[in-house]
C-alpha positions, 0 to 999 in steps of 0.5 A: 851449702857451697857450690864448686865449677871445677874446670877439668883439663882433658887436653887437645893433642892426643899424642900428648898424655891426658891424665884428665880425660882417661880421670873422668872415664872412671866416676869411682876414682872421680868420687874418691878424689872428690870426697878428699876435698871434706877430710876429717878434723883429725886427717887435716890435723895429722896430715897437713900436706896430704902424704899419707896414703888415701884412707877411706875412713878419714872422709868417712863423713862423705862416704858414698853411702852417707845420706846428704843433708844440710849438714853432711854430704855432697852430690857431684855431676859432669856436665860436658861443654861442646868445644870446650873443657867440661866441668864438674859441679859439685854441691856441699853441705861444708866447704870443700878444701880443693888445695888439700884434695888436688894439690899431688893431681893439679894436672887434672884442673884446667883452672883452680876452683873457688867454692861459692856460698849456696842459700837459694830462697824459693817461692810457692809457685816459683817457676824455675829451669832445671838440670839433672843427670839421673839413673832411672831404675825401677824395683822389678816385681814378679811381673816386671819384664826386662828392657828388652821385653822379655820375662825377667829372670826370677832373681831380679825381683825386689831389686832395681833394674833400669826402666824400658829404655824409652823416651816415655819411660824416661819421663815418666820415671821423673814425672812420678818422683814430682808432685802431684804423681808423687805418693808418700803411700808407695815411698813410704811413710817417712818419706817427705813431698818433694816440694816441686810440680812436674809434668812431662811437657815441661821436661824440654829436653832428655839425653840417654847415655852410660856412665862407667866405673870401676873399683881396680885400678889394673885394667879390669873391664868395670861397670856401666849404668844408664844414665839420662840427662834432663833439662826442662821447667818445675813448679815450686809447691813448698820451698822447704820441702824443695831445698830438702830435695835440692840438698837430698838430691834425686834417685839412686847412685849419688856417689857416682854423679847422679842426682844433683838438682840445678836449678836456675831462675826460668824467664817467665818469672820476671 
């Protein structure tokens, strides 16, 4: 895997224009930019300067609907930094070619990025710090209520709603996708163990907010989706299982920021 910092430049004046800034207020064009980074052998091939208009088939291996695995995909998240120019971390199973995605949209980088090498090993047992931005939804059943408490309407049930916009159910939505809340019988039988413990004392810190898209480039209000921010400590279990996750990433709606797992090596480890 590959891990990319790609610094963006959201400018300081503004009366000055600030094409970066207004990019990230529109996490469709962010990932449609991102995914030009992994172009198919036969776009690289034929359009070695990038003039041809974007094609979606040509990155089709990175498509939002592609399942990330060892081999294929990637899992992207804005990470904002107080006083400063926030930063998009990307996550790939292949190298990405940065020059070739932004070489007509410089403007957007504050600074080139350079792609790392990513082979983390892990321990059982292993404590590490974590970071996550997640979209926490829940499949409503006829007894499901709304975020507001009342009945839900008839047409949502079976399909994923957001959960009660509560710090609780925030928690606990992370807490049942670890181990040991974490069932095979209600994921299903395909469905492999995270690799990682979880509890609710050790998420340390949750920030609830929206992320907003939009397929139309002509000013057409968009889309919006809930969004919560999680830092805190997990527990390796199966180091195998959990590079899986950490490749796989966490819950719905990867192709819009969600879902890359960051983890760093806690303090009470050394």
């Amino acid at each position: 895997m590959y891990l990319s910092c790609l610094l963006i430049d959201v400018g300081t004046n503004p009366d000055r224009p600030r094409p970066g800034r207004l990019w990230l207020r529109n996490l469709y064009r962010v990932h449609q930019r991102l995914c030009m980074a992994f172009p198919s052998a036969d776009r690289k091939r034929d359009d070695p300067q990038f003039l041809q208009p974007h094609a979606p088939g040509d990155f089709a291996q990175h498509h939002v609907h592609t399942k990330r695995s060892s081999d294929c995909g990637f899992l992207f998240r804005i990470d904002p930094q107080p006083g400063a120019n926030p930063v998009i971390v990307v996550q790939s199973a292949d190298r990405p070619d940065w020059e070739y995605a932004f070489h007509n949209a410089r403007h957007f980088l504050a600074a080139p990025p350079e792609p790392t090498p990513y082979n983390p090993q892990f321990l059982t047992g292993q404590v590490l710090k974590f970071r996550l931005l997640a979209n926490p939804v829940r499949r409503a059943s006829p007894r499901s209520s709304g975020t507001n408490g009342q009945p839900l309407d008839p047409k949502w049930v079976g399909k994923h709603i957001p959960v009660p916009h509560t710090g609780q159910a925030y928690r606990d939505w992370l807490v049942h996708r670890a181990e040991p809340l974490w069932s095979s019988v209600k994921r299903g039988p395909h469905e492999k163990p995270p690799g990682f413990s979880l509890s609710a004392d050790s998420i340390s810190s949750l920030v609830p907010g929206y992320v907003y898209f939009s397929k139309k480039s002509d000013g057409t209000p968009g889309y919006r989706l809930r969004s919560v921010r999680y830092e805190g400590e997990l527990h390796v279990t199966d180091p195998n299982a959990f590079l899986a996750t950490l490749r796989a990433g966490i819950g719905p709606a990867k192709g819009l920021g969600f879902g890359l797992l960051s983890v760093a090596p806690a303090l009470s480890n050394s």
